[in-house]
LUMRO-377300 format. One record per residue: residue number from 1; chain; x, y, z of N, C-alpha, C, O, CB in turn. Coordinates in Angstrom, 3 decimals. Glycine has a CB too. Layout:
BEGIN
@num->NUM&cadena->A&n.u->X&n.v->Y&n.w->Z&ca.u->X&ca.v->Y&ca.w->Z&c.u->X&c.v->Y&c.w->Z&o.u->X&o.v->Y&o.w->Z&cb.u->X&cb.v->Y&cb.w->Z
...
***
This chain:
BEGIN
@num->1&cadena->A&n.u->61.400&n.v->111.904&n.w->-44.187&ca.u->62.361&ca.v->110.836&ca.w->-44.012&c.u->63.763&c.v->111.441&c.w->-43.942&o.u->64.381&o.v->111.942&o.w->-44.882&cb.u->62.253&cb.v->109.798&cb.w->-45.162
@num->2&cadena->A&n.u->64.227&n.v->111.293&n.w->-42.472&ca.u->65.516&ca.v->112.014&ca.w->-42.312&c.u->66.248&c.v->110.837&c.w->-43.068&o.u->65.775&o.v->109.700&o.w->-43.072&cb.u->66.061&cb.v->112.425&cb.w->-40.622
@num->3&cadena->A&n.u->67.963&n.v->111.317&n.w->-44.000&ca.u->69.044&ca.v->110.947&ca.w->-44.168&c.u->69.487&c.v->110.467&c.w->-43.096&o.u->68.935&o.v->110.829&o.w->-42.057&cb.u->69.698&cb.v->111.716&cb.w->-44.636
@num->4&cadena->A&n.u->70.594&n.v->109.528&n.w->-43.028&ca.u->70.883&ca.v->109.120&ca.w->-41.458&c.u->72.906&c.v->109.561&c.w->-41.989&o.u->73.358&o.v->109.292&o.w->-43.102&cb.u->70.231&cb.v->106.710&cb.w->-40.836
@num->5&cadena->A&n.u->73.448&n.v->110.007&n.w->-41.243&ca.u->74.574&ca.v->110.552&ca.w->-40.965&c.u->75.597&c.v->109.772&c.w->-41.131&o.u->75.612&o.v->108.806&o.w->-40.367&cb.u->74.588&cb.v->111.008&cb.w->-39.880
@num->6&cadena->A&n.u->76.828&n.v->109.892&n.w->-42.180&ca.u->77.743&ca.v->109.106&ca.w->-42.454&c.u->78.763&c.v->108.892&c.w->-41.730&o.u->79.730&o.v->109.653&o.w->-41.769&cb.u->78.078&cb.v->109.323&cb.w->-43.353
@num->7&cadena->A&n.u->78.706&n.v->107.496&n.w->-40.711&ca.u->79.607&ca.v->107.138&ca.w->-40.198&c.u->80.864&c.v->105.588&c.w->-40.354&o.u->81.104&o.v->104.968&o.w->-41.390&cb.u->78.944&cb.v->107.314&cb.w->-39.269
@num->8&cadena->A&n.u->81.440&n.v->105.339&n.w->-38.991&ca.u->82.202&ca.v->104.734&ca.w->-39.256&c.u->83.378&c.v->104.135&c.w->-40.629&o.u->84.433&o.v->104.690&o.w->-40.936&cb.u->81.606&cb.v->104.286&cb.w->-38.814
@num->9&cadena->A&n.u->82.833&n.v->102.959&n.w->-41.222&ca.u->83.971&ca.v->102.904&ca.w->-41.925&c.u->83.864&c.v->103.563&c.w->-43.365&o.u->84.855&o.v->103.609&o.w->-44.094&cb.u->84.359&cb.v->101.518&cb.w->-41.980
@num->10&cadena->A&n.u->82.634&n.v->104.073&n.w->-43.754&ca.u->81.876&ca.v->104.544&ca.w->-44.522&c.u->82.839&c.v->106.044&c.w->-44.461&o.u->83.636&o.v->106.138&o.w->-45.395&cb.u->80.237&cb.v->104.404&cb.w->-44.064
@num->11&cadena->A&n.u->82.837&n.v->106.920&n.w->-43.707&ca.u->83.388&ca.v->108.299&ca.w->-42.985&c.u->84.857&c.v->107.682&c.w->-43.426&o.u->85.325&o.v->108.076&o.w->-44.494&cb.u->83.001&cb.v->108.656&cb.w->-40.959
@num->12&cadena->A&n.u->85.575&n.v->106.755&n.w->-42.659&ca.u->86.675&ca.v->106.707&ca.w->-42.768&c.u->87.357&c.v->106.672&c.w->-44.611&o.u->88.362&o.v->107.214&o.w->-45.072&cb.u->86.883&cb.v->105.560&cb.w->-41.829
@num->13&cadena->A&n.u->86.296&n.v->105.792&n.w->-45.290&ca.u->86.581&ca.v->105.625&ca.w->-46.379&c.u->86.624&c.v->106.799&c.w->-47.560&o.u->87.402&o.v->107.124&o.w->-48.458&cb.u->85.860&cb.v->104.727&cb.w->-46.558
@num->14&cadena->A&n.u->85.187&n.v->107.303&n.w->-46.981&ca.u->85.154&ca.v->109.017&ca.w->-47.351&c.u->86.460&c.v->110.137&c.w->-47.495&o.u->87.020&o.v->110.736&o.w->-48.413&cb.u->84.331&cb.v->109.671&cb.w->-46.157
@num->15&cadena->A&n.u->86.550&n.v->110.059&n.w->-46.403&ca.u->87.967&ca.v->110.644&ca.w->-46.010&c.u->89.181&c.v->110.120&c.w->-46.797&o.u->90.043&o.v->110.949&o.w->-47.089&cb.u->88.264&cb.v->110.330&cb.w->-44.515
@num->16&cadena->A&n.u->89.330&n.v->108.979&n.w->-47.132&ca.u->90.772&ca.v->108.143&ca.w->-47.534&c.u->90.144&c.v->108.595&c.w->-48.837&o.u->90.832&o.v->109.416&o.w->-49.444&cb.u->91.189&cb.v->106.183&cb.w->-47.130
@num->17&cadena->A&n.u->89.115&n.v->108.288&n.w->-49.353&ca.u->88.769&ca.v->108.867&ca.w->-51.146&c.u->89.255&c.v->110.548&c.w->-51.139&o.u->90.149&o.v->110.992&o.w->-51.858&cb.u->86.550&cb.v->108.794&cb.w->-51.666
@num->18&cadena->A&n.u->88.674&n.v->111.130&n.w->-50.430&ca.u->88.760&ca.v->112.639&ca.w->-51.098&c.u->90.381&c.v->112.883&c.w->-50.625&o.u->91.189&o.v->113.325&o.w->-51.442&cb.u->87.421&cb.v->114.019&cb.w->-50.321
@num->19&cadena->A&n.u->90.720&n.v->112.601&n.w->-49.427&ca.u->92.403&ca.v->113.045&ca.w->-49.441&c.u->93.503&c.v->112.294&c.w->-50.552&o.u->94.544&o.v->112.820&o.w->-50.945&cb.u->93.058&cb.v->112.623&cb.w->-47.827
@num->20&cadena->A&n.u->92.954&n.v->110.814&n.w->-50.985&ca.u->93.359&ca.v->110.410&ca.w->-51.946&c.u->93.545&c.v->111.032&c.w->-53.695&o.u->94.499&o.v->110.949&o.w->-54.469&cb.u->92.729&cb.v->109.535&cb.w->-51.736
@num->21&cadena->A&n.u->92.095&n.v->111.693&n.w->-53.855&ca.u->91.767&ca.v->112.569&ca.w->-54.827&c.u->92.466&c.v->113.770&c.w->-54.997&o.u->92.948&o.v->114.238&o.w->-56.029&cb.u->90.609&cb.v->112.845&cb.w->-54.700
@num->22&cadena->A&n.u->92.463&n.v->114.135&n.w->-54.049&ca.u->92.859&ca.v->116.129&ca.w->-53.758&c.u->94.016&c.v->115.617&c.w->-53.987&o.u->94.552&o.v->115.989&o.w->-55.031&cb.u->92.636&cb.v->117.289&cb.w->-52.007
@num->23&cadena->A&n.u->94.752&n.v->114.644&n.w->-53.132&ca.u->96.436&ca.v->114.784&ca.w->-53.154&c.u->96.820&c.v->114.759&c.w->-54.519&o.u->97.693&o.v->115.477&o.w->-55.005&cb.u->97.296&cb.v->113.542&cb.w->-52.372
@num->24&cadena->A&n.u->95.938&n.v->113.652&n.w->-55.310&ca.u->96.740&ca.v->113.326&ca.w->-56.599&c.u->96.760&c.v->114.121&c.w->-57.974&o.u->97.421&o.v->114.034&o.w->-59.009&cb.u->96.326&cb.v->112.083&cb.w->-56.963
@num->25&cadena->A&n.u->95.344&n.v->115.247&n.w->-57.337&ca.u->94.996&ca.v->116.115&ca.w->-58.054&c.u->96.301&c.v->117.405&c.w->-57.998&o.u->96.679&o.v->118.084&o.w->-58.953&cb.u->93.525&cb.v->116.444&cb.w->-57.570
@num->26&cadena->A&n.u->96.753&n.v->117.455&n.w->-56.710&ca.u->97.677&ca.v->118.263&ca.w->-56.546&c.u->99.062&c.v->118.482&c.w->-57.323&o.u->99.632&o.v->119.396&o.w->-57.920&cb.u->97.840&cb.v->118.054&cb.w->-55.497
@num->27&cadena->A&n.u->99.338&n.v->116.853&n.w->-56.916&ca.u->100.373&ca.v->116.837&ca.w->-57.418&c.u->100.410&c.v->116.275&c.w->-58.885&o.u->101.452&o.v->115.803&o.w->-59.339&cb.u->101.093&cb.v->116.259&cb.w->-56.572
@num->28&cadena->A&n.u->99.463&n.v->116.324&n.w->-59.481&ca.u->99.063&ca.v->116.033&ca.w->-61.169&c.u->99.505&c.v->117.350&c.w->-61.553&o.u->100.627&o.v->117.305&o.w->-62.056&cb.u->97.236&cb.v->115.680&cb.w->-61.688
@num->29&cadena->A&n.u->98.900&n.v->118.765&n.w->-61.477&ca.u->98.795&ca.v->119.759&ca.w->-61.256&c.u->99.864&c.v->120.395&c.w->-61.463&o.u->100.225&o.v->120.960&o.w->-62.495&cb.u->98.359&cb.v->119.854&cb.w->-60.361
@num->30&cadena->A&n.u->100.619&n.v->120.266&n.w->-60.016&ca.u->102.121&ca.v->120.439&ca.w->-59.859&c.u->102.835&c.v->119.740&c.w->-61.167&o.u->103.518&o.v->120.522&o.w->-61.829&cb.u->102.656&cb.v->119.705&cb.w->-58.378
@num->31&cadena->A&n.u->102.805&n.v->119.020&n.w->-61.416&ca.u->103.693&ca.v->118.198&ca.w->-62.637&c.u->103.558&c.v->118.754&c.w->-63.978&o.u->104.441&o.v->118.993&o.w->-64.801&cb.u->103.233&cb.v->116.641&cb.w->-62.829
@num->32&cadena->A&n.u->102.101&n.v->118.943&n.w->-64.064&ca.u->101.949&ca.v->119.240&ca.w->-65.351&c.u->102.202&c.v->121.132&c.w->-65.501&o.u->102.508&o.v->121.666&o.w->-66.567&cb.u->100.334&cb.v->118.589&cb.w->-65.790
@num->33&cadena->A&n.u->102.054&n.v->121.659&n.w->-64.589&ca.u->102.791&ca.v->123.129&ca.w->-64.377&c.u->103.901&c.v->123.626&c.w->-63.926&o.u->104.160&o.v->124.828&o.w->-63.982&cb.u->102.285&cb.v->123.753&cb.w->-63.763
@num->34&cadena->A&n.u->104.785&n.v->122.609&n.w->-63.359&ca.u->106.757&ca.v->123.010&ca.w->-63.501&c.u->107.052&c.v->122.165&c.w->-64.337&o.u->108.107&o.v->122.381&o.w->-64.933&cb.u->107.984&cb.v->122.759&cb.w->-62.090
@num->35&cadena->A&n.u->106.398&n.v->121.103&n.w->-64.652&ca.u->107.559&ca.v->119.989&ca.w->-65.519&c.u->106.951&c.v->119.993&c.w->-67.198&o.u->107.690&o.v->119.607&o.w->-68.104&cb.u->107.456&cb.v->117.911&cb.w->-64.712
@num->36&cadena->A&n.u->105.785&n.v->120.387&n.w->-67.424&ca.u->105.396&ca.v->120.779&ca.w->-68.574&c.u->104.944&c.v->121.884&c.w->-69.258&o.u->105.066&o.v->121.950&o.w->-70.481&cb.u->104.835&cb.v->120.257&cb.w->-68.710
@num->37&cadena->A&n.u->104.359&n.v->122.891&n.w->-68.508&ca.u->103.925&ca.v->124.578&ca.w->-68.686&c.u->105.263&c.v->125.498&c.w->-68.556&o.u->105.669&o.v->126.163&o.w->-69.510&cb.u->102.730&cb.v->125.144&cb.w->-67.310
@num->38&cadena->A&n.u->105.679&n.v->125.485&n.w->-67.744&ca.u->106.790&ca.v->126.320&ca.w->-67.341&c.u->107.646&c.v->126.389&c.w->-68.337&o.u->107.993&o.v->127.460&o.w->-68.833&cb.u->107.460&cb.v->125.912&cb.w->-66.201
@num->39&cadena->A&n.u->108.222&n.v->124.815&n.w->-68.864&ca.u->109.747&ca.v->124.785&ca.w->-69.604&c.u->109.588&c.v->125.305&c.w->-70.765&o.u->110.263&o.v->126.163&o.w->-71.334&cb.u->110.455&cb.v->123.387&cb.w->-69.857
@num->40&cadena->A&n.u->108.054&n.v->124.386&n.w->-71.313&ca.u->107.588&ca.v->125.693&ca.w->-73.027&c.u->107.640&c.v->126.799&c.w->-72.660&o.u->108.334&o.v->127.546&o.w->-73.351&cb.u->105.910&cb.v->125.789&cb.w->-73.859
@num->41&cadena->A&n.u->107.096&n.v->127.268&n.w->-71.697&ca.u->107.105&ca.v->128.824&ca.w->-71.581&c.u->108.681&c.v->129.900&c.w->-71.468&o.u->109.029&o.v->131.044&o.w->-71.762&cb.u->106.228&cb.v->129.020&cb.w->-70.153
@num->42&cadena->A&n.u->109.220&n.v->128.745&n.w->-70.894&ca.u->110.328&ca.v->129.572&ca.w->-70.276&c.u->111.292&c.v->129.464&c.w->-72.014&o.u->111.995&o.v->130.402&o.w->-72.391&cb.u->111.235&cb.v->128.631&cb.w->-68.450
@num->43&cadena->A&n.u->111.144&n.v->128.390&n.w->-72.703&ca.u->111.528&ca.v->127.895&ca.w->-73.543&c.u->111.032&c.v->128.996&c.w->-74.982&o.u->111.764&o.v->129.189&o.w->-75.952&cb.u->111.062&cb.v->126.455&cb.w->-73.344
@num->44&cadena->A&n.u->110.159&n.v->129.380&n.w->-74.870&ca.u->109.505&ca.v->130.344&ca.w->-75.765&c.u->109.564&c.v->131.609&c.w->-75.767&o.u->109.459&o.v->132.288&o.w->-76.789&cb.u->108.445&cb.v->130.238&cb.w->-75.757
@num->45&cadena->A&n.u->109.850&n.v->132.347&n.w->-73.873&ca.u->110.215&ca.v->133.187&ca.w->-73.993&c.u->111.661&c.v->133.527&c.w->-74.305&o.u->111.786&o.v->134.726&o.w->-74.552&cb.u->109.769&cb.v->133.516&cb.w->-73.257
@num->46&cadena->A&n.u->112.346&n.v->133.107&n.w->-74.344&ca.u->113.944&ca.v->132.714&ca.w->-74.384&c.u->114.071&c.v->133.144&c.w->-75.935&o.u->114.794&o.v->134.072&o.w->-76.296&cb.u->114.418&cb.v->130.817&cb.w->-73.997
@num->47&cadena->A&n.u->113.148&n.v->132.226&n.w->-76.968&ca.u->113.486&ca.v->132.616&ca.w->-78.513&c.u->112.908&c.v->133.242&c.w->-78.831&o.u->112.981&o.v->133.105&o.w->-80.052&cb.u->113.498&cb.v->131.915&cb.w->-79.472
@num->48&cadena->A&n.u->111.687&n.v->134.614&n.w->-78.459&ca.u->111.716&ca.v->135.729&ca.w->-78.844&c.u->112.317&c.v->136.550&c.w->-78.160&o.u->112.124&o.v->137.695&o.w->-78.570&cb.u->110.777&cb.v->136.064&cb.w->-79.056
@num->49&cadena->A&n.u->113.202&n.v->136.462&n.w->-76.979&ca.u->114.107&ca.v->137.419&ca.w->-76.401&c.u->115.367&c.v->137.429&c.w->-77.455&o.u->116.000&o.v->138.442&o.w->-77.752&cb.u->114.531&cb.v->136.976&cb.w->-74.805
@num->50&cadena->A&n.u->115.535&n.v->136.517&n.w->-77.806&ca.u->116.998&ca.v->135.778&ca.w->-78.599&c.u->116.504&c.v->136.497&c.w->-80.061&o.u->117.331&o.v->137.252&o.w->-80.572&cb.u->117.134&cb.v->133.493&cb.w->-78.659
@num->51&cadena->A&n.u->115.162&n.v->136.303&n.w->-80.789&ca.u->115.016&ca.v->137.015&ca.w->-82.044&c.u->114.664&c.v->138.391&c.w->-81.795&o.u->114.361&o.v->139.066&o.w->-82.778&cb.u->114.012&cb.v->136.397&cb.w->-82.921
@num->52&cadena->A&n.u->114.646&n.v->139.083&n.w->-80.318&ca.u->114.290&ca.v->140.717&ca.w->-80.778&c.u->115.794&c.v->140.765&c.w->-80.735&o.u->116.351&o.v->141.175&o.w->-81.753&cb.u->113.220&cb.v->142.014&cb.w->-79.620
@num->53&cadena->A&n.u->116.394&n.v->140.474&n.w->-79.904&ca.u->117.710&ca.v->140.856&ca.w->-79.517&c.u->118.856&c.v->140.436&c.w->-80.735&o.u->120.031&o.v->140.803&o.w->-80.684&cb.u->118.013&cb.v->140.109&cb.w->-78.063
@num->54&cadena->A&n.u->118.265&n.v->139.578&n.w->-81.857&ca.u->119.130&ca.v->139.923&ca.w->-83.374&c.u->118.774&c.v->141.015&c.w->-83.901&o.u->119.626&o.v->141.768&o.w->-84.372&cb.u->118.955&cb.v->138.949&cb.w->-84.572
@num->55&cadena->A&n.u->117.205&n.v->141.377&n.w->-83.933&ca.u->116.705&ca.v->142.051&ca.w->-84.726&c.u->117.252&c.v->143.162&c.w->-84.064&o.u->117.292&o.v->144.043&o.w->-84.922&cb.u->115.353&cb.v->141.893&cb.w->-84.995
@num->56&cadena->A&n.u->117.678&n.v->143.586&n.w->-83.052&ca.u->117.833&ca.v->144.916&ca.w->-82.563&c.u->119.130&c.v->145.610&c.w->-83.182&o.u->119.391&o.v->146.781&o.w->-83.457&cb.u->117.897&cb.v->144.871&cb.w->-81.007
@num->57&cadena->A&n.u->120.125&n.v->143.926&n.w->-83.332&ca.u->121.345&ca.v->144.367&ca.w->-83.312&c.u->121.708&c.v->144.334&c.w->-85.401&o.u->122.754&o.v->144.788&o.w->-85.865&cb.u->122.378&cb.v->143.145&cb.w->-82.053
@num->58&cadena->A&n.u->120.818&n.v->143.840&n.w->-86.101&ca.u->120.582&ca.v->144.177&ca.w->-87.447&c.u->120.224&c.v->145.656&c.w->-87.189&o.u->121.142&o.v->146.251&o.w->-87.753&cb.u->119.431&cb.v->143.253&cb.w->-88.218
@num->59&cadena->A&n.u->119.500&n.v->146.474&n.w->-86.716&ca.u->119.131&ca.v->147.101&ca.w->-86.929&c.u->120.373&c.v->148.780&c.w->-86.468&o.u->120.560&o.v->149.892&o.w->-86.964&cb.u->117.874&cb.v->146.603&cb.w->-86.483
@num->60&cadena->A&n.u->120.783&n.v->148.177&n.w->-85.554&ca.u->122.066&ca.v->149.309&ca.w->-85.089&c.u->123.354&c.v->148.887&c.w->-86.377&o.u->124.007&o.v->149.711&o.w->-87.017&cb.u->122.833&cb.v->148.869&cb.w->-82.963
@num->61&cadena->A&n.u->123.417&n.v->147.768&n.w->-86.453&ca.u->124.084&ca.v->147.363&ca.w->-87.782&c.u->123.997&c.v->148.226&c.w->-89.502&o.u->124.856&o.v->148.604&o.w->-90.299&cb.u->123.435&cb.v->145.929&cb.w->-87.922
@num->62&cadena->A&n.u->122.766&n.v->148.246&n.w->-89.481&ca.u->122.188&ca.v->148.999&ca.w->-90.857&c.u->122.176&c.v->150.601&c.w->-90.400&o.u->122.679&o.v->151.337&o.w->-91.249&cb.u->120.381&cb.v->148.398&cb.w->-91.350
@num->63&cadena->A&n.u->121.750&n.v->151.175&n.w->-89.357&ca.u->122.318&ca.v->152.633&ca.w->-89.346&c.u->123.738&c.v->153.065&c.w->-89.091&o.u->124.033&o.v->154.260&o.w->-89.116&cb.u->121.659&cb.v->153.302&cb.w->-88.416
***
């Protein structure tokens, strides 16, 4: 028993679901990796650059 081949509005709808999906997946994605990953990160590396860079200068301080 052949499958019979997905057409018309069935295909069209197909199509409008998965480009609907992918897009929103994309730009979920996108959001949650510049507007939420990035800033902690960038945000975190910043205050251990900021605490080696006391500790460095305690330390030229004390010799």
């Amino acid at each position: 028993m052949a499958i019979a081949p997905i057409t018309g509005i069935l295909r069209r709808q197909l199509i409008l679901d998965l480009g609907i999906g992918l897009g929103a997946g994309f730009i979920m994605g996108n959001w949650f990796w510049y507007g939420y990953h990035m800033p902690r990160t960038n945000g975190r590396d910043d205050y251990y650059a900021k605490k080696e860079a006391s500790r460095a200068a305690e330390r030229t301080q004390a010799q």
